[in-house]
C-alpha positions as CSV (number, residue, x, y, z in Angstrom):
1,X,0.0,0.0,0.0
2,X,0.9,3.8,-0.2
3,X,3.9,5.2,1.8
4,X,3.3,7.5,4.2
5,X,7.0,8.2,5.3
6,X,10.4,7.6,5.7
7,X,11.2,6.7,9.7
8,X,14.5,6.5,9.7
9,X,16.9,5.8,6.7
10,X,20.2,3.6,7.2
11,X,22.2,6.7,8.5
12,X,19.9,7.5,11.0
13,X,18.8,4.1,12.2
14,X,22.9,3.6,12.7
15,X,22.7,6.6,14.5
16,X,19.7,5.7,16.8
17,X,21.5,2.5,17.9
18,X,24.7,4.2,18.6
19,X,23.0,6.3,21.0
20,X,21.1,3.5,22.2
21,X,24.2,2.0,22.9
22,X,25.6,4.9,25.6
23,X,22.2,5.4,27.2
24,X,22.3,1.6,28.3
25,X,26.0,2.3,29.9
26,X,25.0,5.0,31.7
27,X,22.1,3.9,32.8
28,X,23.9,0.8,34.4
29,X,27.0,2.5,35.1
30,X,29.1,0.2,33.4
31,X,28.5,-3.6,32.0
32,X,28.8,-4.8,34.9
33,X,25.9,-7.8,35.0
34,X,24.8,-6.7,32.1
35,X,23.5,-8.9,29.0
36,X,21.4,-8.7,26.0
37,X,18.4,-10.4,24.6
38,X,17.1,-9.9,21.1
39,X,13.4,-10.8,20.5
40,X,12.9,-13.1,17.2
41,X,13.4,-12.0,14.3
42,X,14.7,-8.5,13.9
43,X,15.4,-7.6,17.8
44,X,18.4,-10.0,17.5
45,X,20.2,-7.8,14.9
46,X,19.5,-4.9,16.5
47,X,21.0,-7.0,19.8
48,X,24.1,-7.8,18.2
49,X,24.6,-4.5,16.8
50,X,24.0,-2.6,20.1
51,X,26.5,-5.1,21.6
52,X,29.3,-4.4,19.1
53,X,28.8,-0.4,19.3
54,X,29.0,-1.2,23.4
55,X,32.4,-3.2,22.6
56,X,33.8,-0.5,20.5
57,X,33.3,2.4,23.7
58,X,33.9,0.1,26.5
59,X,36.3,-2.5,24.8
60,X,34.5,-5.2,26.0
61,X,31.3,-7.1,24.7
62,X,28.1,-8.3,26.2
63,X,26.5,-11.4,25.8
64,X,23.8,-11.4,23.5
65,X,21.3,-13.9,23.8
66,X,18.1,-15.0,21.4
67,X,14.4,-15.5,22.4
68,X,11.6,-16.6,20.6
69,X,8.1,-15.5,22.8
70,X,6.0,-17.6,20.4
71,X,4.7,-19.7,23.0
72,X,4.2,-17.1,25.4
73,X,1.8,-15.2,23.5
74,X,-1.4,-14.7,24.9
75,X,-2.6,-14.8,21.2
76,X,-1.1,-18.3,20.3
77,X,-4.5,-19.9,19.4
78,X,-5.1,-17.5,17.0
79,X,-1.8,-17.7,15.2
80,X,-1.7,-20.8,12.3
81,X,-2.1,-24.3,13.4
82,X,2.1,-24.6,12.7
83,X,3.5,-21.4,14.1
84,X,6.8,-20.4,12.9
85,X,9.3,-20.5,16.0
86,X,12.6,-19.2,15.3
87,X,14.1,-20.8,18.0
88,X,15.7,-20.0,21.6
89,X,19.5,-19.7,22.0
90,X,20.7,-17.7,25.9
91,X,24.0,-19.4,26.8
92,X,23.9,-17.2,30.3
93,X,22.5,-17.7,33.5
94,X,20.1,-14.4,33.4
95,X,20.1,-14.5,37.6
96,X,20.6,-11.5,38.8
97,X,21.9,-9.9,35.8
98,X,20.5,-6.8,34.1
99,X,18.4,-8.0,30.9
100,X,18.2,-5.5,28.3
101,X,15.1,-6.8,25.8
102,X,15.8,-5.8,22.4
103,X,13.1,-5.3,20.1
104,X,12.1,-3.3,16.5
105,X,9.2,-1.6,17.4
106,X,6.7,-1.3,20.5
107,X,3.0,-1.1,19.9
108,X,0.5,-2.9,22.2
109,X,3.3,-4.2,24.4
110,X,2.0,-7.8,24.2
111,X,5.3,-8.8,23.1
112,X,7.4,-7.6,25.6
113,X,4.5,-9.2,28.2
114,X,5.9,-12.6,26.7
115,X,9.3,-11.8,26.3
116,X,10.0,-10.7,30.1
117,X,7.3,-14.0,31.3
118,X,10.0,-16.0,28.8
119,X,12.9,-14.7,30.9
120,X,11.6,-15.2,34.4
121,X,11.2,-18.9,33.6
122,X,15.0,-19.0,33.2
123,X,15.6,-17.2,36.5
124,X,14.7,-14.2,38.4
125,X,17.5,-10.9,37.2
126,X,18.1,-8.0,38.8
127,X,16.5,-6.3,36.5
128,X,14.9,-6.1,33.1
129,X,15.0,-3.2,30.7
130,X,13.4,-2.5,27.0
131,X,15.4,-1.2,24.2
132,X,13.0,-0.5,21.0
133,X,14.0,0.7,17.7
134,X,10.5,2.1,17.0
135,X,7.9,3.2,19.8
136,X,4.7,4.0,17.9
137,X,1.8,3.7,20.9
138,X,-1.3,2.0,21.3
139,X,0.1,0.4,24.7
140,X,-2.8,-2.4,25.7
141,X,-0.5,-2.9,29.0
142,X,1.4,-1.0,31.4
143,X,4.8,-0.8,29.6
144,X,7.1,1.3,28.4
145,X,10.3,1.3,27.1
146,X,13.7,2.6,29.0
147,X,15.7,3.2,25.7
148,X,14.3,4.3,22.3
149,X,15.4,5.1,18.9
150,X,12.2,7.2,18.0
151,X,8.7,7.7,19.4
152,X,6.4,7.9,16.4
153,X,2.4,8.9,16.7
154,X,0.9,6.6,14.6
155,X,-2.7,5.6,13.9
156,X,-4.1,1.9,14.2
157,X,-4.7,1.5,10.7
158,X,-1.0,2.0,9.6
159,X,1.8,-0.5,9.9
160,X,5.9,0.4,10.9
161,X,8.0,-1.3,8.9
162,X,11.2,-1.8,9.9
163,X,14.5,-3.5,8.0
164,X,17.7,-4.8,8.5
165,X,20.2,-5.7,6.5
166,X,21.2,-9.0,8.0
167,X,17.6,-10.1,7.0
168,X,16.1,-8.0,4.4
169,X,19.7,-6.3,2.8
170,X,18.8,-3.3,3.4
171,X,18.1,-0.3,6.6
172,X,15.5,1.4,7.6
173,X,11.9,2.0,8.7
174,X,9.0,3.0,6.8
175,X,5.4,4.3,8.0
176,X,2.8,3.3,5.7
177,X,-0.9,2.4,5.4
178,X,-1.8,-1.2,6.3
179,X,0.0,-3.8,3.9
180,X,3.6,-3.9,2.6
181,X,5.1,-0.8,1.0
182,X,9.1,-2.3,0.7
183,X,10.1,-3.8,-2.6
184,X,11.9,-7.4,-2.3
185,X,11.3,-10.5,-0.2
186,X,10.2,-10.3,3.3
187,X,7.5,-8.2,3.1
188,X,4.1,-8.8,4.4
189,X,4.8,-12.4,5.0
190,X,6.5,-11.5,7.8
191,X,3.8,-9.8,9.7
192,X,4.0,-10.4,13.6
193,X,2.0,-8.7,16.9
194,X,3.9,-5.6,17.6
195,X,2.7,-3.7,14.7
196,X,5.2,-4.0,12.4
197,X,5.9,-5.6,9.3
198,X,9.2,-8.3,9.6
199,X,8.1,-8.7,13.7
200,X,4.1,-8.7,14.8
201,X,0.9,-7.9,13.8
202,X,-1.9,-6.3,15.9
């Protein structure tokens, strides 16, 4: 469908992570404890990337884990019979240490209701924080994110689509109305529950 607007081109989004990056050290004073999870699909990249701008100020690298919150969803009986799961992969005790959850975008905050459920049945942390690339509203619970590339007012009936280059070759974020507005693969099929396009779907 029709694009509304460009979000944030490569440049920016590079930017927006970079910043990202310092606002989680000084919130924590350090990387002490400190470890990463990206949310399936496009929060791990993000992850990863946040973690290797952290390494290049600090000179030392957190550990990034992977979660997939498919089965956590509070929605799972309306997704298709065979649900796509990405798959799991934290290699770190997450006991007291301070979670960062890494996700695109933020919209009814269902995901990140699975996500932090996902990580208290690995242990209890010290704490758990939200790192989103994209906050664009509609909150349906009582959560809000700690770090944030860009808050974006956006209505119900448009979609956020964000892209990475490890998974769609390219960067950036897009607002448009309802369906796919990016050229090559990925597109729509990828629809998930946090209002975007390449994560979740309301």
């Amino acid at each position: 469908m029709k694009e509304k607007a460009v979000l944030m081109d490569a440049q920016t989004l590079e930017r927006s992570l970079t910043r990202m990056a310092h606002e989680i050290l000084e919130r924590n004073r350090g990387l002490e404890d400190l470890v990463l999870i990206g949310i399936q699909r496009r929060g791990v990249s993000l992850a990863r990337r946040i973690a290797d701008r952290i390494d290049a100020i600090e000179g030392l690298r957190p550990e990034v884990g992977i979660l997939d919150i498919t089965f956590y969803r509070d929605d799972l009986s309306m997704l298709a019979e065979h649900p796509v799961v990405n798959g799991t992969d934290i290699r770190f005790p997450v006991q007291g240490r301070k979670v960062v959850l890494v996700d695109d975008v933020l919209y009814t905050g269902r995901t990140v209701r699975a996500a932090i459920e996902a990580v208290f049945d690995m242990g209890r942390p010290a704490c758990i924080q939200l790192a989103i690339l994209v906050d664009r509203g509609h909150r349906e619970l009582p959560i809000r994110a700690d770090f944030i590339g860009k808050n974006v007012p956006t209505s119900r009936s448009e979609v956020v689509h964000v892209k990475v280059r490890e998974i769609d070759g390219i960067d950036g974020v897009l607002l448009c109305d309802q369906q796919s507005c990016w050229d090559g693969a990925g597109g729509a099929a990828d629809a998930a529950d946090d209002g975007s396009i390449g994560e979740v779907a309301p």
